[in-house]
C-alpha positions as CSV (number, residue, x, y, z in Angstrom):
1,X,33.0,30.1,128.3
2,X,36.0,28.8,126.4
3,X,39.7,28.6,127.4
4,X,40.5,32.1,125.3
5,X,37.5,33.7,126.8
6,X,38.8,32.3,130.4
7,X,42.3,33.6,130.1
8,X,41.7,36.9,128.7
9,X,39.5,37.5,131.6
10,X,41.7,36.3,134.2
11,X,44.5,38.3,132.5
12,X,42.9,41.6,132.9
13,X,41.1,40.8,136.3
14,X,44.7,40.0,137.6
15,X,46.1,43.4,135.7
16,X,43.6,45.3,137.4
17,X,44.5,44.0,140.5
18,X,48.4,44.7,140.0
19,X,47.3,48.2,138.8
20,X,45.3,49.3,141.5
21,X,48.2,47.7,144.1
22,X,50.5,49.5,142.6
23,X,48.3,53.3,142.2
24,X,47.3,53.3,145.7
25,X,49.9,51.9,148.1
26,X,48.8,51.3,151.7
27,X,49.6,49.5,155.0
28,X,47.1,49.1,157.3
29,X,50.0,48.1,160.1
30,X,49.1,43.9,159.9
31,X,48.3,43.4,156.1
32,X,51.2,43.8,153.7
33,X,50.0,45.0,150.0
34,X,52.3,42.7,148.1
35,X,51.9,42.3,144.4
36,X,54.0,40.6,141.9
37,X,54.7,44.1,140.4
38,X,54.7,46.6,143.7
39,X,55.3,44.9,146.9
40,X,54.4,47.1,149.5
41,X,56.4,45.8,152.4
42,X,55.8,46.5,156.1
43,X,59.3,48.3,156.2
44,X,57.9,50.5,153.3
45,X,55.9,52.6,155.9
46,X,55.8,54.5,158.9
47,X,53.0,55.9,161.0
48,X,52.4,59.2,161.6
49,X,50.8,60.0,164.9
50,X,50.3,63.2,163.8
51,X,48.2,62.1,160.6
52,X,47.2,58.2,162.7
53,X,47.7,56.5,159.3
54,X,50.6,54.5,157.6
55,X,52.6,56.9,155.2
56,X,54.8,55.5,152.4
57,X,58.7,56.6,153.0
58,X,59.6,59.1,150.1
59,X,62.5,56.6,148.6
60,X,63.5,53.3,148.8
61,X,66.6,51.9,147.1
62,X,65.3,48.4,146.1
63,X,62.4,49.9,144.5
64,X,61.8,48.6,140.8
65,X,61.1,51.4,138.2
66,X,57.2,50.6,138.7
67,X,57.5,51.1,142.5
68,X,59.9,54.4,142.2
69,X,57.4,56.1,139.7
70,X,54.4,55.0,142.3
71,X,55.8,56.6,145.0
72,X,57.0,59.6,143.1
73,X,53.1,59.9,142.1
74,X,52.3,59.3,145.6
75,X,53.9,61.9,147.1
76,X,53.6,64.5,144.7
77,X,49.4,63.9,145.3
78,X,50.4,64.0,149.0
79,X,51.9,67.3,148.7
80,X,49.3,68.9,146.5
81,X,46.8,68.0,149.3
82,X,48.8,70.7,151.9
C-alpha cells in the first residue's frame, strides 16, 4: 500500500469515527466520548434514575454548530420514541 492509498484510508477511518461520535452521543458515567469535532463531556449528561442511563442535557451554550445540530437530532429521536 502506498502513501495516497494510506492516507485516504486513514482519512475516512478517522471520519467515520468523528461521525459516529458525533450521531450517537453517550456517557457511560467513567468514559467521556470526546472527539476533535463533538466532545461529549462528562458535564454534558445527567442520569436519569428513572430511565438508569446517561441522558444528553437539551442545550449547551459552548456547543459548536456540529454539536448543537447533534443534540437537536438527538432529542427530537428521543421524543419520537414517547
Amino acid at each position: 500500500m502506498g502513501l495516497i492509498e494510506f492516507l485516504l484510508s486513514s482519512m475516512a477511518i478517522v471520519s467515520l469515527g468523528e461521525g459516529l461520535n458525533c450521531y450517537y452521543p453517550m456517557h457511560d458515567g467513567e468514559y467521556e466520548n470526546s472527539g476533535m469535532v463533538c466532545q461529549w463531556k462528562h458535564d454534558s449528561f445527567y442520569y436519569d434514575k428513572k430511565e438508569e442511563k446517561w441522558i444528553l442535557f437539551p442545550e449547551d451554550p459552548d456547543d459548536n454548530f456540529i454539536e448543537r445540530e447533534m443534540r437537536k437530532r438527538y432529542w427530537k429521536k428521543k421524543q419520537e420514541k414517547k
